[in-house]
mmCIF file of the C-alpha atoms, coordinates in Angstrom:
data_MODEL
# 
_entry.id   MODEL 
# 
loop_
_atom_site.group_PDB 
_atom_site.id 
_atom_site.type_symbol 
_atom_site.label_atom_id 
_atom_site.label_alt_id 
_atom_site.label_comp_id 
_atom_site.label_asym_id 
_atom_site.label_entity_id 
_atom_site.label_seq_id 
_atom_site.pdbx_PDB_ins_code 
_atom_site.Cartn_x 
_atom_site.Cartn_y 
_atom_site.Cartn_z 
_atom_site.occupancy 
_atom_site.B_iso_or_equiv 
_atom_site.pdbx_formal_charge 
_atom_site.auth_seq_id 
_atom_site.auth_comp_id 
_atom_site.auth_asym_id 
_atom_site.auth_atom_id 
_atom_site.pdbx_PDB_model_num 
ATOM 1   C CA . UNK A 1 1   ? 0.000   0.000  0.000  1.00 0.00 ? 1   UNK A CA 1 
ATOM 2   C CA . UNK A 1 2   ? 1.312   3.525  -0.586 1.00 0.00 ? 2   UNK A CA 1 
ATOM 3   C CA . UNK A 1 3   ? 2.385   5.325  2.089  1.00 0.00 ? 3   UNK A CA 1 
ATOM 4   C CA . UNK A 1 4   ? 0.901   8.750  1.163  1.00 0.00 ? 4   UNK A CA 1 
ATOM 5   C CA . UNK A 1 5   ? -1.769  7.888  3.853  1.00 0.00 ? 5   UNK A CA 1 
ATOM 6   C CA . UNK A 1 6   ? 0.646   7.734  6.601  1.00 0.00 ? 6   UNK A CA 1 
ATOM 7   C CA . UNK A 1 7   ? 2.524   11.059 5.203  1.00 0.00 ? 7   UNK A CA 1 
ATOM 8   C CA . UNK A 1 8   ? -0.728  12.707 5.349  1.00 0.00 ? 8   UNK A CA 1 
ATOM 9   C CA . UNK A 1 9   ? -1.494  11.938 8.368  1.00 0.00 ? 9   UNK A CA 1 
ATOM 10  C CA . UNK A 1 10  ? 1.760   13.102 9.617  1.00 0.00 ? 10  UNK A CA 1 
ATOM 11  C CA . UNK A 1 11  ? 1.393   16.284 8.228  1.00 0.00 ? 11  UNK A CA 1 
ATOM 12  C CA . UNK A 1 12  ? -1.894  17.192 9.820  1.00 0.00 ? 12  UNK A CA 1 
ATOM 13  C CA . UNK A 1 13  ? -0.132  16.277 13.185 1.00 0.00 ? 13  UNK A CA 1 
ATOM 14  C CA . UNK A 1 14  ? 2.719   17.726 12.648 1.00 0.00 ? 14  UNK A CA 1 
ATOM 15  C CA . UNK A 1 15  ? 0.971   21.135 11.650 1.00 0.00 ? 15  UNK A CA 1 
ATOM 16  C CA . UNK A 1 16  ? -0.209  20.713 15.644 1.00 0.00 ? 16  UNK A CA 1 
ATOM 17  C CA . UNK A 1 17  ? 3.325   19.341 17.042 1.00 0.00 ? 17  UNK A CA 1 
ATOM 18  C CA . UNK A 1 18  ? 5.622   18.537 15.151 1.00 0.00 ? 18  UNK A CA 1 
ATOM 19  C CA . UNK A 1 19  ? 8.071   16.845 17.760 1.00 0.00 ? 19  UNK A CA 1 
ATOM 20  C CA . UNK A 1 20  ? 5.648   14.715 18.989 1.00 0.00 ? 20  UNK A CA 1 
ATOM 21  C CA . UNK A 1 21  ? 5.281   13.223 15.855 1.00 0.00 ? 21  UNK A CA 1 
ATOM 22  C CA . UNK A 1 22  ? 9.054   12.643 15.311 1.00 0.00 ? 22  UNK A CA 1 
ATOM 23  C CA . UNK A 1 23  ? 9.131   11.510 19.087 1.00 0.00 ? 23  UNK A CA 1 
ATOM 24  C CA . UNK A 1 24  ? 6.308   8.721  18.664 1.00 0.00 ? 24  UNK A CA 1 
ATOM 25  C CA . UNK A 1 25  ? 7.227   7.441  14.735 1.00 0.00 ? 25  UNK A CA 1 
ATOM 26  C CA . UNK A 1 26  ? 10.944  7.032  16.198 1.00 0.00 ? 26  UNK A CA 1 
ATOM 27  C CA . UNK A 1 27  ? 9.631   4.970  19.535 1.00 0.00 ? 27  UNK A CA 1 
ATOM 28  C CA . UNK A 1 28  ? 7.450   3.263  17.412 1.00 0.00 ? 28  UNK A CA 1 
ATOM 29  C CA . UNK A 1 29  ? 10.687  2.156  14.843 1.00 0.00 ? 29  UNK A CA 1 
ATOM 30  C CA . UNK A 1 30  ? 13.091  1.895  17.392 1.00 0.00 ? 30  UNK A CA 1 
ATOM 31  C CA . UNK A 1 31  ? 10.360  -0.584 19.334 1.00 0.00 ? 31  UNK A CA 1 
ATOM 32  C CA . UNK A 1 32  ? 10.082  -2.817 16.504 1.00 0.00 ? 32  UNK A CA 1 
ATOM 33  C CA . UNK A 1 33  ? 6.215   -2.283 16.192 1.00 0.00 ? 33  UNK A CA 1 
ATOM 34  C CA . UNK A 1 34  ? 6.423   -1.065 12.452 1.00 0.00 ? 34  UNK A CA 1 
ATOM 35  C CA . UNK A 1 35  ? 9.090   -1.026 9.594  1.00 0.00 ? 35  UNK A CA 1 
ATOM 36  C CA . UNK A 1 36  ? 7.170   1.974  8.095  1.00 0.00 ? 36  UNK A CA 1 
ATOM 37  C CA . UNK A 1 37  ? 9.113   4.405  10.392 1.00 0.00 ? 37  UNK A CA 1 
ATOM 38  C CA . UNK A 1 38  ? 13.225  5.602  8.658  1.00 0.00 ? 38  UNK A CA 1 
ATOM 39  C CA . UNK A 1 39  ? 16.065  4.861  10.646 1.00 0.00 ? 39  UNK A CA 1 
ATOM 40  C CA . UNK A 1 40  ? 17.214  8.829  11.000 1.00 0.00 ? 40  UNK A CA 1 
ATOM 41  C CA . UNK A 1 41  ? 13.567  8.979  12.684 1.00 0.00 ? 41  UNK A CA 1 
ATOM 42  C CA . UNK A 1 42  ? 14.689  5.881  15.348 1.00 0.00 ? 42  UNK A CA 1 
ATOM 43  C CA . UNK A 1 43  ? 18.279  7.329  16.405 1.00 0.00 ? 43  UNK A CA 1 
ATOM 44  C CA . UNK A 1 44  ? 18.595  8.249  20.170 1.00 0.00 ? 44  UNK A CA 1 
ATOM 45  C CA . UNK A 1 45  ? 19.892  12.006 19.624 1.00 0.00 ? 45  UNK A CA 1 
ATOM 46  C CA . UNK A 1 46  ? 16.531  12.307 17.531 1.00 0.00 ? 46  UNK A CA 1 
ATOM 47  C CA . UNK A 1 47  ? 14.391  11.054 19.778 1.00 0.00 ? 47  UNK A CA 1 
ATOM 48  C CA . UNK A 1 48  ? 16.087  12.546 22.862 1.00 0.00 ? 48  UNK A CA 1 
ATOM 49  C CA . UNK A 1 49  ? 15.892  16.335 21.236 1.00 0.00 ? 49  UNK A CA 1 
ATOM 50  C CA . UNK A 1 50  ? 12.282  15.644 20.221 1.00 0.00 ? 50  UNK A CA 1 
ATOM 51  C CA . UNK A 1 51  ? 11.494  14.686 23.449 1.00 0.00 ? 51  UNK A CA 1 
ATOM 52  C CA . UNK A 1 52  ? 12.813  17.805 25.422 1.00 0.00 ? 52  UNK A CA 1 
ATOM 53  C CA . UNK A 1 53  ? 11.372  19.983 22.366 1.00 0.00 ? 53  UNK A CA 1 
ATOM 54  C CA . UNK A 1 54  ? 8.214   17.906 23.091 1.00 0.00 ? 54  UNK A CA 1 
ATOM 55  C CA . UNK A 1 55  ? 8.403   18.933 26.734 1.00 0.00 ? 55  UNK A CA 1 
ATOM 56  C CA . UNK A 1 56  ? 8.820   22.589 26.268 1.00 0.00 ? 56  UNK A CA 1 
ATOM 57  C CA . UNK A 1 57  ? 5.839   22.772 23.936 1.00 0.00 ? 57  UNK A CA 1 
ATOM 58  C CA . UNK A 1 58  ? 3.849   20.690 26.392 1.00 0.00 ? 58  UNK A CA 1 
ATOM 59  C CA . UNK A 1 59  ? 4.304   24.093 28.687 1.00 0.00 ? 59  UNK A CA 1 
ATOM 60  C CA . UNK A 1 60  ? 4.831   26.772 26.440 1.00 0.00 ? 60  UNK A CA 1 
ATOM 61  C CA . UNK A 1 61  ? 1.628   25.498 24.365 1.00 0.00 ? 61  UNK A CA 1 
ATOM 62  C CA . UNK A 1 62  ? -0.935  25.798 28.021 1.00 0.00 ? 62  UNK A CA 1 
ATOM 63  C CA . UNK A 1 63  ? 0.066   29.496 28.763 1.00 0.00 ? 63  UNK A CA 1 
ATOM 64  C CA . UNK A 1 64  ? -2.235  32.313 27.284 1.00 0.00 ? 64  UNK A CA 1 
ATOM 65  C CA . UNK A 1 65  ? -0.483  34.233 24.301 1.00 0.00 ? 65  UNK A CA 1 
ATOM 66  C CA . UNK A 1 66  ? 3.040   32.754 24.882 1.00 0.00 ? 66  UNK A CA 1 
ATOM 67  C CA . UNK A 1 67  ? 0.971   29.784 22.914 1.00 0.00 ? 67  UNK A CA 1 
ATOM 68  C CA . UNK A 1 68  ? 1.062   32.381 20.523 1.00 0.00 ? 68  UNK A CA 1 
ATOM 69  C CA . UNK A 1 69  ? 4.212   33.167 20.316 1.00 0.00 ? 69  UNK A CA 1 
ATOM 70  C CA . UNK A 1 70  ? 5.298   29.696 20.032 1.00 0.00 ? 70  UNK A CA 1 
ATOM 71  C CA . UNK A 1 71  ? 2.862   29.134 17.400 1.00 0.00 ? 71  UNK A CA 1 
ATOM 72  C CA . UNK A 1 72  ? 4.387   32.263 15.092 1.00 0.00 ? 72  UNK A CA 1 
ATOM 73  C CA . UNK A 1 73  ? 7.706   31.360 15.798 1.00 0.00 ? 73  UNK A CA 1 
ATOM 74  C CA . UNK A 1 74  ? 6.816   27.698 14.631 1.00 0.00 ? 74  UNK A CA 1 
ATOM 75  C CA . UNK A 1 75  ? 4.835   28.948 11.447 1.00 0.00 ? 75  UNK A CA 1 
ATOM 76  C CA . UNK A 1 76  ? 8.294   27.644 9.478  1.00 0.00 ? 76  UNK A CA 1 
ATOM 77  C CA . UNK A 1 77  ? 9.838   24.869 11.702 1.00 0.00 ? 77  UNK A CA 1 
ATOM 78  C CA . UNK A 1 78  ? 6.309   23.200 11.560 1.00 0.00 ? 78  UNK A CA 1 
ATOM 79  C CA . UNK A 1 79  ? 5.439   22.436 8.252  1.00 0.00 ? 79  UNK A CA 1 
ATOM 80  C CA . UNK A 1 80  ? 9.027   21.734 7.328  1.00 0.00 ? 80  UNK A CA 1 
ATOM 81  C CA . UNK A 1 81  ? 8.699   19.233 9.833  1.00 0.00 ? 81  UNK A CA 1 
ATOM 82  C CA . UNK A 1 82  ? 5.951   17.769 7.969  1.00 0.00 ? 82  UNK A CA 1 
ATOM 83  C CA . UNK A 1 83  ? 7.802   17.899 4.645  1.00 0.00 ? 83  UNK A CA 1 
ATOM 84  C CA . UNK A 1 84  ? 10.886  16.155 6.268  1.00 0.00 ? 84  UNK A CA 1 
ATOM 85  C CA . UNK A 1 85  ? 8.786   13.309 7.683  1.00 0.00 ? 85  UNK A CA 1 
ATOM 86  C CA . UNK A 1 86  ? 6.692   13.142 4.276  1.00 0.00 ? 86  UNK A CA 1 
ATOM 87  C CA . UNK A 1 87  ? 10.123  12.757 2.246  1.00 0.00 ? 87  UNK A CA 1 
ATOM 88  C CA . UNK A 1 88  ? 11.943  10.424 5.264  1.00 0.00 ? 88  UNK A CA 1 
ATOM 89  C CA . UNK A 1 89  ? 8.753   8.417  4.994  1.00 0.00 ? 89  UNK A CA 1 
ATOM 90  C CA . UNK A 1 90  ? 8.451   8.146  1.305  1.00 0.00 ? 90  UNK A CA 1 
ATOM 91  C CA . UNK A 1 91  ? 11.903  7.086  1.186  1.00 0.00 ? 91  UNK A CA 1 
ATOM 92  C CA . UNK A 1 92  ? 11.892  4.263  3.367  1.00 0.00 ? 92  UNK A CA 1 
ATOM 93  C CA . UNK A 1 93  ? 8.744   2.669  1.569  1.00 0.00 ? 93  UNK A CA 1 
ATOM 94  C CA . UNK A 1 94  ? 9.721   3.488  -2.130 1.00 0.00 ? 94  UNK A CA 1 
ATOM 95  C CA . UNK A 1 95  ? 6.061   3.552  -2.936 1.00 0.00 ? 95  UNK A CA 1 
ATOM 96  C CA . UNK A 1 96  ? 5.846   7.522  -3.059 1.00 0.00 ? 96  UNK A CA 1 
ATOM 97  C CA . UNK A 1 97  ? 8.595   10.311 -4.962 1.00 0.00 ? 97  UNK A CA 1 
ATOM 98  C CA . UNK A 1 98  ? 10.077  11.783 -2.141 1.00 0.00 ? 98  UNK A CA 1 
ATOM 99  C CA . UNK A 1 99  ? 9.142   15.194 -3.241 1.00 0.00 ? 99  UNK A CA 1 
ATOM 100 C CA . UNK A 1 100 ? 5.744   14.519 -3.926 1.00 0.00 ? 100 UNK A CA 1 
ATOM 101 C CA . UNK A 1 101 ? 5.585   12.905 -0.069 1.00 0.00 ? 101 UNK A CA 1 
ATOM 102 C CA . UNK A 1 102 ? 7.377   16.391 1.142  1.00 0.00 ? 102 UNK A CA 1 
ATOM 103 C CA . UNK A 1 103 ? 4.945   18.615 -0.793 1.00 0.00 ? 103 UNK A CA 1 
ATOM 104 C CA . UNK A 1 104 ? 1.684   16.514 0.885  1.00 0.00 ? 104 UNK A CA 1 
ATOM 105 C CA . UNK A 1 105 ? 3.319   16.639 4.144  1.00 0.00 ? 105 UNK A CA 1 
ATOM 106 C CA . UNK A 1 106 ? 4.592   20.652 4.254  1.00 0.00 ? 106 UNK A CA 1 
ATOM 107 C CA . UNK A 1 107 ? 1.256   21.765 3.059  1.00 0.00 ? 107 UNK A CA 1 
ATOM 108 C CA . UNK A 1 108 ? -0.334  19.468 4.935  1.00 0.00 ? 108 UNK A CA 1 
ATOM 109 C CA . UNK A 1 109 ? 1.630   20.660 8.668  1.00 0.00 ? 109 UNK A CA 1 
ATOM 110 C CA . UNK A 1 110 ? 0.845   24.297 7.414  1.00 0.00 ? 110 UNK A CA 1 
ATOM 111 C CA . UNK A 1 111 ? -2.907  24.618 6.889  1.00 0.00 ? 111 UNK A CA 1 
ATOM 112 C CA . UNK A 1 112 ? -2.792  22.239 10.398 1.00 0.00 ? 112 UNK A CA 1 
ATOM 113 C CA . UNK A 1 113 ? -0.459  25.224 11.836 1.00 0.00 ? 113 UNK A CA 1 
ATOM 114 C CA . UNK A 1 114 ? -2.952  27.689 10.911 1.00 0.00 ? 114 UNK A CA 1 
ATOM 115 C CA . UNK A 1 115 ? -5.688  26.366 12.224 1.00 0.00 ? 115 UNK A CA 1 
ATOM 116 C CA . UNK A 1 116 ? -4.386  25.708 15.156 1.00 0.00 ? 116 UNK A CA 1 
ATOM 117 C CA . UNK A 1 117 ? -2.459  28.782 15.247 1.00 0.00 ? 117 UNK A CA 1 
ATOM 118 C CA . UNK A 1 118 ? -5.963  31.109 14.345 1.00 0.00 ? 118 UNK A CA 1 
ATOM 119 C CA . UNK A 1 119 ? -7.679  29.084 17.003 1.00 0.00 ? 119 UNK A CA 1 
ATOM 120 C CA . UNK A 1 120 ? -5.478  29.554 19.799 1.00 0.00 ? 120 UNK A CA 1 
ATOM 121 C CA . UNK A 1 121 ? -5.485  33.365 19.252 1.00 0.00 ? 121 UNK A CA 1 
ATOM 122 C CA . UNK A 1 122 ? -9.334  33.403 19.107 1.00 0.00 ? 122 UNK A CA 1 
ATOM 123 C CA . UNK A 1 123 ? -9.308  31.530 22.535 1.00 0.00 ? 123 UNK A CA 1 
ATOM 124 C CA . UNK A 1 124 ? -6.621  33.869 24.086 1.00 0.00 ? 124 UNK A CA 1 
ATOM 125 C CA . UNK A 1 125 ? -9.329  36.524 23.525 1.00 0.00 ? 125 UNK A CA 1 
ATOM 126 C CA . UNK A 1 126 ? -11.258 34.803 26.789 1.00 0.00 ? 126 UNK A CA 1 
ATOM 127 C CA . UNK A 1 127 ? -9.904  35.940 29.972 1.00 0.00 ? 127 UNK A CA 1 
ATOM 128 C CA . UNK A 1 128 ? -9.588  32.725 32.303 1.00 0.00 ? 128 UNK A CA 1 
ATOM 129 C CA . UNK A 1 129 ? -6.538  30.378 31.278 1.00 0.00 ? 129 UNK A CA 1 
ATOM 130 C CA . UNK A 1 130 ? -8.507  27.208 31.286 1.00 0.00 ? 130 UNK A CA 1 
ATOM 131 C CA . UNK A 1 131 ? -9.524  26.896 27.914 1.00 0.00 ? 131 UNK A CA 1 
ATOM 132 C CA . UNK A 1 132 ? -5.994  27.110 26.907 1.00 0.00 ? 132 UNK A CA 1 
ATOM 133 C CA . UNK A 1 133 ? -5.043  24.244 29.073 1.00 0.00 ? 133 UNK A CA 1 
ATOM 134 C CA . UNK A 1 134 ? -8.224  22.025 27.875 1.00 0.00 ? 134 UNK A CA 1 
ATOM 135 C CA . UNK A 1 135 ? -7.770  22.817 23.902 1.00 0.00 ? 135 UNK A CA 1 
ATOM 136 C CA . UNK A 1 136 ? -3.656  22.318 24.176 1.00 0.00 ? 136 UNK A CA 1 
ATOM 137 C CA . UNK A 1 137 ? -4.370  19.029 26.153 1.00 0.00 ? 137 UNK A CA 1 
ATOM 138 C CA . UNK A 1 138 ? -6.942  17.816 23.753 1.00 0.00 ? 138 UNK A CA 1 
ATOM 139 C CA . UNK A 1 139 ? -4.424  18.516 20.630 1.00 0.00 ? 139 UNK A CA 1 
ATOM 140 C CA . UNK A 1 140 ? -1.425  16.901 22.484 1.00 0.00 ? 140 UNK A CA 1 
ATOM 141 C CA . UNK A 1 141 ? -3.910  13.694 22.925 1.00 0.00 ? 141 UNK A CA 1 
ATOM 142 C CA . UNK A 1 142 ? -5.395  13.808 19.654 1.00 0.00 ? 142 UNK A CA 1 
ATOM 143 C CA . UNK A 1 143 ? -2.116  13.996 17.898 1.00 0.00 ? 143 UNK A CA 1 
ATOM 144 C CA . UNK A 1 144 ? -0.913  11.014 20.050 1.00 0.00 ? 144 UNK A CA 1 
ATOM 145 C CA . UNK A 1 145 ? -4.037  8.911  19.303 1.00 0.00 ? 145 UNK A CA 1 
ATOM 146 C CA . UNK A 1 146 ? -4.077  9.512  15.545 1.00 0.00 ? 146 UNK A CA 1 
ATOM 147 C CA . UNK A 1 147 ? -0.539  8.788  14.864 1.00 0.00 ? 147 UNK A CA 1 
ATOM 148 C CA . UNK A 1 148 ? -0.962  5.469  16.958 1.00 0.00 ? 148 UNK A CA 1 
ATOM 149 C CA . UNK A 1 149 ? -3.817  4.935  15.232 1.00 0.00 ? 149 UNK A CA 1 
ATOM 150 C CA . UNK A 1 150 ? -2.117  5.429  11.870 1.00 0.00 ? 150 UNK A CA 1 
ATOM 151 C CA . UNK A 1 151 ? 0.121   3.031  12.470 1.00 0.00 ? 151 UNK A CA 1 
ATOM 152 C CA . UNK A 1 152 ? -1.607  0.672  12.140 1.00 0.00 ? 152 UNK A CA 1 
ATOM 153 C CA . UNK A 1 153 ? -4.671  1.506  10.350 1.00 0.00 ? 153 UNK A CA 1 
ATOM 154 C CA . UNK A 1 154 ? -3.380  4.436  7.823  1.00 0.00 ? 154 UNK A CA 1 
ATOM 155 C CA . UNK A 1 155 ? -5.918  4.800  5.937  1.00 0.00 ? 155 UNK A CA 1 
ATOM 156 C CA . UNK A 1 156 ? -8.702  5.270  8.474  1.00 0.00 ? 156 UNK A CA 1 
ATOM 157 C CA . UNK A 1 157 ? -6.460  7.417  9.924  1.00 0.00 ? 157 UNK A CA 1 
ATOM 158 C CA . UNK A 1 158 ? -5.852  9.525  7.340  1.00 0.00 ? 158 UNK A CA 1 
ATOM 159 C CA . UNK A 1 159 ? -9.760  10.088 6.817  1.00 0.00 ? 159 UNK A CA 1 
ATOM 160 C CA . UNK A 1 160 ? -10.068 11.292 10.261 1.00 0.00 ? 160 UNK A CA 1 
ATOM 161 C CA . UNK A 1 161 ? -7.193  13.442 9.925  1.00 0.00 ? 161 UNK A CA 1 
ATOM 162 C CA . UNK A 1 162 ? -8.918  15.028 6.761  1.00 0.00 ? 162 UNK A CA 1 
ATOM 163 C CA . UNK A 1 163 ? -11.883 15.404 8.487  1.00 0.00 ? 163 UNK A CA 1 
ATOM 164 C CA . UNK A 1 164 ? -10.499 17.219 11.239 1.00 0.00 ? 164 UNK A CA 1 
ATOM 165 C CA . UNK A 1 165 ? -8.498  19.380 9.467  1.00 0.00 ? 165 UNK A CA 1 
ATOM 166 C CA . UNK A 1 166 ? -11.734 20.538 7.468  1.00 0.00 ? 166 UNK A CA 1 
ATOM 167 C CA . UNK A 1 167 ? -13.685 20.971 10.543 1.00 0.00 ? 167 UNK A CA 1 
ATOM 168 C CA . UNK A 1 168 ? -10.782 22.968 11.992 1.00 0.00 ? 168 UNK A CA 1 
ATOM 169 C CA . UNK A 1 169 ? -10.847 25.275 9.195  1.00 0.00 ? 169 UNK A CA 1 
ATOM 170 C CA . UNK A 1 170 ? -14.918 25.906 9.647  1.00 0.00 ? 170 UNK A CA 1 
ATOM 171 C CA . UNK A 1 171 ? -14.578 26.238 13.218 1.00 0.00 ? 171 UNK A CA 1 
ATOM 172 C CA . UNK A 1 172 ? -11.774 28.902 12.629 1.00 0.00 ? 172 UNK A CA 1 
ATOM 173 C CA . UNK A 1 173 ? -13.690 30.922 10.603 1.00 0.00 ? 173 UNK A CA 1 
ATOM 174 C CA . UNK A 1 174 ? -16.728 30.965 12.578 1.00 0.00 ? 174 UNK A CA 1 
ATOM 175 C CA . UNK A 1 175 ? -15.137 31.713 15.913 1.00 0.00 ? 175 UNK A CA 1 
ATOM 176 C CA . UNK A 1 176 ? -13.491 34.806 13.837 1.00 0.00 ? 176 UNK A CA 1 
ATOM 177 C CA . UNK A 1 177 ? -16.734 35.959 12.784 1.00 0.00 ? 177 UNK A CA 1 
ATOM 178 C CA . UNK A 1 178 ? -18.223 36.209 16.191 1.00 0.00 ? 178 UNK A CA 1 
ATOM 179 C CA . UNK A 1 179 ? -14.931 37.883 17.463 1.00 0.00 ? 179 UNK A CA 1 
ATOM 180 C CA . UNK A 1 180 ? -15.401 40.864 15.003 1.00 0.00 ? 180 UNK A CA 1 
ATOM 181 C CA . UNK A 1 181 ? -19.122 41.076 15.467 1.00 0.00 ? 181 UNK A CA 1 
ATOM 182 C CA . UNK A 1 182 ? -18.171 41.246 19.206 1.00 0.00 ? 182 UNK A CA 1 
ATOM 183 C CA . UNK A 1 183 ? -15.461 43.821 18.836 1.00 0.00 ? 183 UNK A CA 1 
ATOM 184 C CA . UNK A 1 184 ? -17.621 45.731 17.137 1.00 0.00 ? 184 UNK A CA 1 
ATOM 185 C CA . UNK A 1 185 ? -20.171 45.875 18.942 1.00 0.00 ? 185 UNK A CA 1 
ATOM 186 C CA . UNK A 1 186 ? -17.895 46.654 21.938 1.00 0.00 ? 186 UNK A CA 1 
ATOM 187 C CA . UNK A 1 187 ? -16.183 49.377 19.969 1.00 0.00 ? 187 UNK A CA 1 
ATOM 188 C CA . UNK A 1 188 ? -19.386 50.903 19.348 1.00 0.00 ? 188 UNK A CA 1 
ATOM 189 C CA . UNK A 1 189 ? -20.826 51.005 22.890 1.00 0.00 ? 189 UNK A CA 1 
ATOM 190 C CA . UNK A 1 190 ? -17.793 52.365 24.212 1.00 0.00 ? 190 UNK A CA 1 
ATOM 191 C CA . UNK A 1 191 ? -18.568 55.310 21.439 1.00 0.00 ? 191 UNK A CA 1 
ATOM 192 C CA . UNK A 1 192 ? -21.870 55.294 22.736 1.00 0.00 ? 192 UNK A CA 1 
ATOM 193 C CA . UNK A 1 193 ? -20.513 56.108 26.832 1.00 0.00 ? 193 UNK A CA 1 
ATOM 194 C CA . UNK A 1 194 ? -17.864 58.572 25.658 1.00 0.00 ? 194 UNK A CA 1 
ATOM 195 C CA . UNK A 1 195 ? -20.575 60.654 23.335 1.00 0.00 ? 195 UNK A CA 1 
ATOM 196 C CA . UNK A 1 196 ? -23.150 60.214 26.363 1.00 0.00 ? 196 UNK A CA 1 
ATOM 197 C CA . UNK A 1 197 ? -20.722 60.874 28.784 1.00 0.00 ? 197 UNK A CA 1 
ATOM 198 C CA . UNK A 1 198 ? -19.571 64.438 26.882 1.00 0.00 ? 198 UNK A CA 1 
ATOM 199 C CA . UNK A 1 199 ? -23.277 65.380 26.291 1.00 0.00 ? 199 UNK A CA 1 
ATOM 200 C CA . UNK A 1 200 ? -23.111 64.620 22.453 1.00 0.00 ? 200 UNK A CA 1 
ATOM 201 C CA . UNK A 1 201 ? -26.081 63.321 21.282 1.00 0.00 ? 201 UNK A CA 1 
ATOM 202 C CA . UNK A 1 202 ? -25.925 61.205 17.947 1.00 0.00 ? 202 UNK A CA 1 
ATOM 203 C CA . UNK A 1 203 ? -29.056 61.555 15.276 1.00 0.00 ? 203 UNK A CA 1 
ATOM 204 C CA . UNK A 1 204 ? -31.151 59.272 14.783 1.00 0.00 ? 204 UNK A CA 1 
ATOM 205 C CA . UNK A 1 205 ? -30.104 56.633 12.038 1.00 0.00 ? 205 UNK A CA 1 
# 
């Protein structure tokens, strides 16, 4: 079977975190429970810089707007992780050109990154910290499940993966829509106090 489901997959999780994607492919190779998975993937310097990388983001990723900073300064490193993964993957199954595997996994990882990138700065908008901590949990679960899960059964998984990342992209647009409508209508009742509050009364519309 080609292994473009498997690089797809990758891609969407990588778009979300990137090193835990290299950190569970390389346990999963170095553990002998697939042959899908490159050697440069499986080596311990790999898997032990994915893992503190993986660590960091764990934190970083549950603090209000320093998500967001981690998530601009990852708007690169993110879906060239995807690409490298892609093309590593590709490689090692010979069922997929290597550049077509790094083009599906890069563009992949970045409409993933955006997403989840647009999404966390619509949630910093709310003023208690717990939503961050739910929605970066949830991702950090999600992207541990579905690579598992792809494993094994790559195809499903890729369908899931497709699914979510269209349903992340509707989500993201309505959640911007109501944050504009809101801002505007906040913008416009604080014009409404400063007008009362200087004796200005606006005409009638």
């Amino acid at each position: 079977m080609s292994v473009l489901p498997l690089v797809f997959t990758s891609g969407w999780a990588s778009g979300v975190n990137a090193y835990a994607v290299v950190l569970l492919l390389g346990i999963f190779g170095a553990t002998g429970l697939t042959d899908d998975v490159p050697e440069a993937l499986q080596r311990p310097d790999v898997l032990i810089v994915a893992g503190v990388l993986f660590l960091c983001e764990a934190v970083a990723d549950k603090i209000p707007y320093v998500d967001s900073v981690w998530d601009s300064v990852h708007t690169v490193i993110r879906p060239v992780a995807g690409a490298v993964v892609g093309a590593l993957l590709a490689g090692q199954s010979g069922s997929l050109s290597v550049l077509a595997a790094g083009a599906v996994g890069g563009s992949t990882a970045l409409v993933s990154h955006l997403v989840k990138a647009g999404t966390r700065m619509a949630v910093n908008t709310s003023p208690e910290p717990f939503s961050n901590i739910a929605l970066s949990t949830a991702e950090d679960l999600g992207v541990a499940g579905i690579i598992s899960f792809a494993i094994f059964h790559p195809v499903a998984a890729a369908v899931i993966a497709g699914t979510l990342l269209v349903l992340g992209v509707v989500i993201l647009v309505v959640l911007w829509r109501k944050i504009r409508r809101f801002r505007r209508r906040r913008a416009q009742r604080r014009e409404e106090k400063r007008l009362a509050a200087a004796g200005v009364v606006r005409p009638p519309e």
